[in-house]
C-alpha positions in Angstrom: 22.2 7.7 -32.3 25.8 6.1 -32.2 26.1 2.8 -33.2 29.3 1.0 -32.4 30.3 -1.7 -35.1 33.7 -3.7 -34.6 34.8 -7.4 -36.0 35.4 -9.6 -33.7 36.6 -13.0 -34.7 35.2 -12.4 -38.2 31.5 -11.4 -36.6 30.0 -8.0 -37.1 28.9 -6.6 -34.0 26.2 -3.9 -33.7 25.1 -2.1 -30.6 22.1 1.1 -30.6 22.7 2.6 -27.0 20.2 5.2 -27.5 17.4 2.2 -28.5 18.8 0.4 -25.5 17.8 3.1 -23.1 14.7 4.9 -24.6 12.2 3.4 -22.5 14.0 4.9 -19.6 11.3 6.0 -16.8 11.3 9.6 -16.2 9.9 10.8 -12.7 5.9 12.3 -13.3 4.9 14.8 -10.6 0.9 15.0 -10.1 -0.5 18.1 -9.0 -4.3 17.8 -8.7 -5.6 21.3 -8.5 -9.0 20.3 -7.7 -8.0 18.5 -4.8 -6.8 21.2 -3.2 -9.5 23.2 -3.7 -11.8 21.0 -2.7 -9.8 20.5 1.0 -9.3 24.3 1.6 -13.3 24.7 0.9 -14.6 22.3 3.0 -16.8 23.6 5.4 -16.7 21.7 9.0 -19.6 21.0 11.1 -20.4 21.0 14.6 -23.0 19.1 16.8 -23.8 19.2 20.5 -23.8 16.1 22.4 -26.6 15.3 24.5 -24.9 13.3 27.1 -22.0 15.2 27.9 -23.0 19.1 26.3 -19.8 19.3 24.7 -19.2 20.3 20.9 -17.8 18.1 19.0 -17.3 17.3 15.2 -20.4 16.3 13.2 -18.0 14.1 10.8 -15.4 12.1 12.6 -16.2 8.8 11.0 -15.6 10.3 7.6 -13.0 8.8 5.2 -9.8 10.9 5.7 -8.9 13.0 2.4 -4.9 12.5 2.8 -4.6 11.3 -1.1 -6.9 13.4 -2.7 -6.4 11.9 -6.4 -6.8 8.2 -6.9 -6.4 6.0 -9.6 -9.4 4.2 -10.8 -8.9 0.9 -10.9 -8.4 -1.2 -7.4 -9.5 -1.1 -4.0 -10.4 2.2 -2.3 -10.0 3.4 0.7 -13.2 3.9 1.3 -13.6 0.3 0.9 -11.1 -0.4 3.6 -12.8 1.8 5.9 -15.9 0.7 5.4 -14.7 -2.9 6.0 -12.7 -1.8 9.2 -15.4 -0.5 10.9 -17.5 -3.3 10.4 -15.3 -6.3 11.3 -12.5 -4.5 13.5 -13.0 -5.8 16.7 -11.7 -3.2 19.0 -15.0 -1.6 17.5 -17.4 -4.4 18.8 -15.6 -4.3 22.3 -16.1 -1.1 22.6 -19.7 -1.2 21.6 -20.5 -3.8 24.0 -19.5 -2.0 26.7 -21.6 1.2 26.1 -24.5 -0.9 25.2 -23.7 -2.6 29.3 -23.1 0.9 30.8 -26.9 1.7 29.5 -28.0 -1.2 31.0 -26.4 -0.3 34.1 -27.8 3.4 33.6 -31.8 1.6 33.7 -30.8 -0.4 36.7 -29.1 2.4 39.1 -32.7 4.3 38.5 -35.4 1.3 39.3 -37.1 1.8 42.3 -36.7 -1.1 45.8 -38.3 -4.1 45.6 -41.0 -4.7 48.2 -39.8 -7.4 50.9 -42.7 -9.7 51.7 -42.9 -12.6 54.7 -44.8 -14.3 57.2 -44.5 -13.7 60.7 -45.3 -16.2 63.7 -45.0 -14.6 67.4 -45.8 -16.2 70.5 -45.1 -20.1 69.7 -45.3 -22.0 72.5 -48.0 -21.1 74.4 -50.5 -24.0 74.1 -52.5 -21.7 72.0 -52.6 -19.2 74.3 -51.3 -16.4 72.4 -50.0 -17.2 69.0 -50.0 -14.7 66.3 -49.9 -15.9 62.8 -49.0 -13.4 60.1 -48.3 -11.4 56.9 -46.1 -8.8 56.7 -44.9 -6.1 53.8 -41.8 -3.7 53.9 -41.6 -1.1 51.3 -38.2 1.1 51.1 -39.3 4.4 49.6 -36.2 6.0 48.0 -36.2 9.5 47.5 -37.1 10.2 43.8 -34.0 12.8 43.2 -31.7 10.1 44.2 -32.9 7.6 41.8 -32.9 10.5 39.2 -29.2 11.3 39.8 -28.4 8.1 39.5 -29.0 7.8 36.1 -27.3 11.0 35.7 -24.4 9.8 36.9 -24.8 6.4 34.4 -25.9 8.1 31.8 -22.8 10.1 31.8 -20.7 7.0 31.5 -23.0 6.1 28.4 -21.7 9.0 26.9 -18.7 8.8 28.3 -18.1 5.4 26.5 -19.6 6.5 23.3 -17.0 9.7 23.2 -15.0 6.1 23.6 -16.0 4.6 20.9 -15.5 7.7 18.3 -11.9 7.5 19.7 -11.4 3.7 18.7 -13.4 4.3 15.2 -10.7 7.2 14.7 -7.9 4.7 15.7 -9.1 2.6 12.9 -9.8 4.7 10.1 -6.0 6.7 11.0 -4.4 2.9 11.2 -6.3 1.8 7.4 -5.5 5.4 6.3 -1.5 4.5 6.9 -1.5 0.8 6.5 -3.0 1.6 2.5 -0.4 4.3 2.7 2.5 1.7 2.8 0.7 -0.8 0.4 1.1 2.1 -1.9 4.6 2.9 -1.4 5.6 -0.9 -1.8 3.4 -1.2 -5.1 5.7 2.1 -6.1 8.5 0.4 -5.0 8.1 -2.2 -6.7 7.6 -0.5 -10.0 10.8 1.2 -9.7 13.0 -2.0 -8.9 11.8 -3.9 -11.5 12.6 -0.9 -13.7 16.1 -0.7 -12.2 16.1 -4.8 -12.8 15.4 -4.9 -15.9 17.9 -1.8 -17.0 20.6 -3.3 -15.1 20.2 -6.6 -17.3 20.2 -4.6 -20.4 23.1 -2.9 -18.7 24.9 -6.3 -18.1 24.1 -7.6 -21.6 25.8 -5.0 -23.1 28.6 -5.3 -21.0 29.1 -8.7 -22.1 28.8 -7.4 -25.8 31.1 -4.9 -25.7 33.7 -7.2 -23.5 33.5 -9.5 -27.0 34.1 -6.6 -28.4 37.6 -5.9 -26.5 35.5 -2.2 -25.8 35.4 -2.6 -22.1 37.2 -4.9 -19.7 35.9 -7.8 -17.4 35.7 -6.2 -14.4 33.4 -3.7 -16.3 31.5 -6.7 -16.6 31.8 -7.8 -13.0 30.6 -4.1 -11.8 27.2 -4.8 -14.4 26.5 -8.2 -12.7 26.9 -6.4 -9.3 24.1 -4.0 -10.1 22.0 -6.9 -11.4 22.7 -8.4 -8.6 22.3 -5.2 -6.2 18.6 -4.6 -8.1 17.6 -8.3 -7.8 17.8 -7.6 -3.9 16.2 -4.5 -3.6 12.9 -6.2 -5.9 13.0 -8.9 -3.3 13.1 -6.4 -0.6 10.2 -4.2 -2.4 8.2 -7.6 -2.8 8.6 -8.5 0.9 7.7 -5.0 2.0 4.6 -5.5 0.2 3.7 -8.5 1.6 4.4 -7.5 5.3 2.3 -4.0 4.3 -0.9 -6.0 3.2 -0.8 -8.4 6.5 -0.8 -5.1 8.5 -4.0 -3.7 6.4 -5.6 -7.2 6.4 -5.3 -7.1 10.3 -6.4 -3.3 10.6 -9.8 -3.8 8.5 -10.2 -6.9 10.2 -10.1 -9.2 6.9 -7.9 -11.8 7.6 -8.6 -13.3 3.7 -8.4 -10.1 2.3 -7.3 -10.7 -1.5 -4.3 -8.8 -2.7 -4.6 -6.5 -5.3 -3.9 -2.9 -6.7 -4.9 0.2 -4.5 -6.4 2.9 -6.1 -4.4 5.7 -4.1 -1.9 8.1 -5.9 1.1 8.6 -3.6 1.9 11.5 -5.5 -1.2 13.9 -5.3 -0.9 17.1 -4.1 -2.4 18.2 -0.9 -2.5 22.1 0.8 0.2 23.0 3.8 -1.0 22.3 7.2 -0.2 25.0 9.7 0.6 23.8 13.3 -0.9 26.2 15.7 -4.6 25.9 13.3 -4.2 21.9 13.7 -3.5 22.1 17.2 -6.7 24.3 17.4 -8.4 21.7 15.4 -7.7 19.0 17.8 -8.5 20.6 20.2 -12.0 21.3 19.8 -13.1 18.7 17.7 -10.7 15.3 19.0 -12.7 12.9 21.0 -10.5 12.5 23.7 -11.3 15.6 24.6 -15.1 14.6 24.5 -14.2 11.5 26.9 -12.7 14.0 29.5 -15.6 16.6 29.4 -18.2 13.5 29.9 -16.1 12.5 32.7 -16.4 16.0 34.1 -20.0 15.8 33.6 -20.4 12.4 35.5 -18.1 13.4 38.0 -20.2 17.0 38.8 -23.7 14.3 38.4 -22.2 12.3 41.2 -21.1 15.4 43.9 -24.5 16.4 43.2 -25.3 12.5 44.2 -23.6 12.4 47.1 -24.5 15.2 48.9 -28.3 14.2 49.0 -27.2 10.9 49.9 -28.0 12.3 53.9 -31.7 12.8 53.1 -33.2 9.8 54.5 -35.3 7.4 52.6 -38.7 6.4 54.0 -39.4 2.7 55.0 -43.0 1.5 55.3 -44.0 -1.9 56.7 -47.3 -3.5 57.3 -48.6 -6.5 59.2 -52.1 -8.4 58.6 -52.3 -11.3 61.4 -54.8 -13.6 59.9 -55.3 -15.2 63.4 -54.3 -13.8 66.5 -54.8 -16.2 69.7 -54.3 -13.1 72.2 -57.4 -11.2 71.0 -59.5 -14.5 71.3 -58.0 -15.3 67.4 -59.3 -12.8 65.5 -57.5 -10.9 62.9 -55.3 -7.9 63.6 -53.1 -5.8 61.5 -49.7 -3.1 62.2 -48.2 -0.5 61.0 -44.5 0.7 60.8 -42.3 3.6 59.2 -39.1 4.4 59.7 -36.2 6.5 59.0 -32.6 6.9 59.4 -31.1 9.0 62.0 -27.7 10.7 59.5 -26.0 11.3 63.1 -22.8 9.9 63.1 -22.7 9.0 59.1 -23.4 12.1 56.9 -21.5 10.8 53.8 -19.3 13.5 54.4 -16.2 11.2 53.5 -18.3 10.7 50.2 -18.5 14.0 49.6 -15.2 15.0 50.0 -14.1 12.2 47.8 -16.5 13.1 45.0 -15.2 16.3 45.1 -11.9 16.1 44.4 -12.7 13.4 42.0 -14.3 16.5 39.8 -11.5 18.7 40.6 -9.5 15.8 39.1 -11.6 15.4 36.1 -11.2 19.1 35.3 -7.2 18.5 35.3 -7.1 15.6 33.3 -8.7 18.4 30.5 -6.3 20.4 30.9 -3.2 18.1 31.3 -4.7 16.5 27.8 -4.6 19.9 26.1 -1.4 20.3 26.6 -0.6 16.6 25.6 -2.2 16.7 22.2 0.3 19.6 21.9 3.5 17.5 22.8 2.1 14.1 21.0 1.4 16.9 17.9 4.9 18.4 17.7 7.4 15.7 16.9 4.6 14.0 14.1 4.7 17.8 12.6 8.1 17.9 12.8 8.1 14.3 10.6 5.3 16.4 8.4 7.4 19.4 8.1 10.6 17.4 6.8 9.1 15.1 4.7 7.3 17.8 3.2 10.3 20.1 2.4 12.3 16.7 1.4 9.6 15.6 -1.4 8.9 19.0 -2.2 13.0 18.9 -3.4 12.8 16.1 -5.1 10.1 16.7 -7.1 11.4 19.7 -7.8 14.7 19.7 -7.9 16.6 16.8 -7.6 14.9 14.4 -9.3 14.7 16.6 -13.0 18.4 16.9 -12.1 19.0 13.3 -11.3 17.0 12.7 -14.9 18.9 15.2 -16.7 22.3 13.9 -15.5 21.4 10.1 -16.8 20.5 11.5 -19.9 23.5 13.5 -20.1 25.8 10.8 -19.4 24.1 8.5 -21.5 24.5 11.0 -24.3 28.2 11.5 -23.4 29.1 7.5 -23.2 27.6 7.4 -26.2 30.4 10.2 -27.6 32.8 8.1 -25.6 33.3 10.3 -23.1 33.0 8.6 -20.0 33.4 4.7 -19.3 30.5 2.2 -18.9 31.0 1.9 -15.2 30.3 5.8 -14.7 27.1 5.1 -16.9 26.1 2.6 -14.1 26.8 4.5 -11.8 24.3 7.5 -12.7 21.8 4.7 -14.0 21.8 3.9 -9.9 21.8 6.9 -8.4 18.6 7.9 -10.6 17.2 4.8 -9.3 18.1 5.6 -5.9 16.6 8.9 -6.0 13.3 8.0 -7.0 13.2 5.4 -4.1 14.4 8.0 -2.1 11.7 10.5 -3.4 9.3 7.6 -2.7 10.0 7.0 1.1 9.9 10.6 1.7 6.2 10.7 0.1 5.6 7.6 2.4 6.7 9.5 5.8 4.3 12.7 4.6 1.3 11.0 4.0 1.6 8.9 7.3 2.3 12.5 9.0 -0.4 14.0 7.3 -2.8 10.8 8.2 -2.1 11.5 11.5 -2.6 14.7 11.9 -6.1 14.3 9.9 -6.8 11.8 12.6 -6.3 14.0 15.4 -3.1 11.8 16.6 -5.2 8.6 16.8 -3.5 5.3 15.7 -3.0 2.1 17.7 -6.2 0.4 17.3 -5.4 -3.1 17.7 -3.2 -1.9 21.1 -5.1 -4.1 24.0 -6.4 -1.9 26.8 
């Protein structure tokens, strides 16, 4: 401990740098073990769906495990989530328009109505002849075409529930980053008011030692720079947290959503992700994939649809005349049945179209394999260097950045180096752990991305 003592003016002036800066924050690296485990053990499961006959992932909805360790106090994640996909309303929409498509999927298979009239032939023959009537007309649609039909609907059902996991993704990737954000402000935060309040310290000594003809005033003028320097990058941290929270108030659909402390931990360990295993991931289990293979589906339902649409339906009619003036006006009755003639009109156009529209369908598969791979690359490229960049802080730089503020404050305290160089570490450590800070932010929105199978954007209008 060095204490610097001078007269000044007949004063006694004492300063204890080593007091002044012993509640310096040093960086704390969290490596949860158990978390790690727990993600490399997990065993996925699989489950067929009955609409479209595709495997997909038994678990989609669950809560994504990007921060493993959390803190205990504050609002979860889970909460969010839980809250999101109750009240987001991209959710509802989509909802409503699967519970319509299975309303349209009982009305494509209900049988014709009956037609029922009267008829009246022969008017206008003094009596003579009139014919005064009932008649009934029944359209008899073949049964396999009312059965395809709902094939066909009952495709888009599933179709539009393979929908609806999509959006429900969407929303649990966009909480997963939005709390992601609200947890790098709240750390940003910490760190600024930390770099506030040692840059005041910083100042007041300053103005101590400049009493005490140690330093000069524009050491002085460089202190109230930093103070002023940290009181904009708190205000900045503060406004980052406000404009994070609006974004997670909109994604969980809360638009009084209190604000207060997440549990999250930015800085928990999770296990490297491999691209070409991910990319298999996604593959199998996204449900994009399960939207194209119910399209497939509905789109081989509807060749099969349209290529029985030639076999003619049966229509039946009857006719009771209650009083028939011909036959002495007695009652009479007749009979009718006819068919279609598929001469000139086979549906062949029809055909033809629903054919290519499955040849289509099976493309868009394809096409979207091989777009989940390009939409995957550049967000494992952000994964890869935020990964290697916190990985270096942590490691290296920041026990460095550490040593060398304790070194230099160890060394100004020998009067070995000027104030202004001790501000200048002091900043540099601070900007280092910012620095360290952001990079976790970019990793765990990679990482929440990936875990989402690329799906964000859940507020995006269709």
């Amino acid at each position: 401990m060095l204490i610097i003592s001078c007269s000044v003016f007949g004063c006694q002036l004492t300063i204890d740098l080593a007091n002044l800066y012993a509640d310096l924050p040093t960086p704390v690296v969290v490596f949860d073990q158990a978390s790690e485990n727990k993600a490399s053990n997990e065993n996925e499961k699989f489950e067929k769906s009955e609409s479209t006959g595709a495997w997909t992932y038994a678990d989609q909805n669950r809560p994504m495990d990007v921060n493993q360790a959390a803190v205990v106090n504050g609002l979860t994640r889970d909460h969010l989530k839980a809250l999101a996909l109750a009240s987001n309303p991209s959710i509802r929409r989509i909802e409503a328009l699967v519970s319509a498509s299975r309303g349209r999927a009982l009305q494509v298979g209900l049988k014709a109505n009956p037609n029922i009239g009267f008829d009246f032939e022969q008017l206008g023959s003094d009596g003579q002849a009139e014919q005064y009537g009932v008649m009934i007309e029944q359209e008899f649609i073949r049964s396999e075409k009312l059965e395809l039909n709902r094939c066909v609907a009952k495709q888009e059902v599933g179709r539009l529930q393979q929908m609806l996991m999509v959006q429900r993704q969407q929303v649990l990737t966009d909480v997963e980053i939005a709390f992601v954000r609200v947890l790098r402000a709240q750390k940003q935060i910490e760190v600024t008011e930390d770099l506030v309040e040692l840059s005041k310290k910083a100042l007041s000594v300053a103005r101590q030692l400049l009493e005490a003809k140690e330093v000069s005033r524009a050491d002085v003028l460089q202190a109230e720079l930093e103070v002023q320097s940290s009181d904009i990058l708190l205000l900045n941290a503060k406004n980052r947290h406000v404009a994070a929270w609006q974004t997670l108030s909109a994604v969980t659909g809360q638009p009084s959503l209190a604000k207060e402390t997440l549990a999250g931990d930015l800085f928990a360990h999770t296990p490297p992700i491999d691209f070409l295993d991910v990319l298999a991931k996604i593959q199998v289990q996204s449900p994009e994939m399960g939207v194209r293979l119910a399209a497939i589906e509905q789109a081989r339902y509807n060749l099969n649809r349209q290529r029985i649409e030639p076999l003619p339906n049966v229509t039946v009619g009857g006719l009771l005349n209650w009083r028939d003036n011909g036959i002495g006006g007695d009652a009479d009755a007749g009979i009718t049945v006819s068919i279609p003639l598929p001469i000139h009109d086979r549906n062949q156009g029809a055909i033809c179209e629903a054919q290519h529209q499955l040849v289509a369908a099976q493309h868009e598969l394809a096409q979207l394999e091989w777009q989940l791979k390009q939409r995957l690359a550049p967000v494992y490229e952000r994964y890869r260097n935020a990964k290697e960049q916190s990985d270096r802080y942590r490691e290296t730089i920041l026990p460095k950045a550490a040593e060398t503020l304790s070194l230099t404050r160890e060394t100004y305290e020998l009067g070995e180096v000027n104030f202004i160089n001790l501000l200048t570490v002091q900043r540099t450590y601070a900007q280092t752990r910012l620095a360290y800070i952001e990079s976790l932010e970019t990793l765990r929105i990679a990482e929440a991305e990936i875990d989402g199978m690329l799906l964000s954007g859940s507020l995006e209008l269709p």
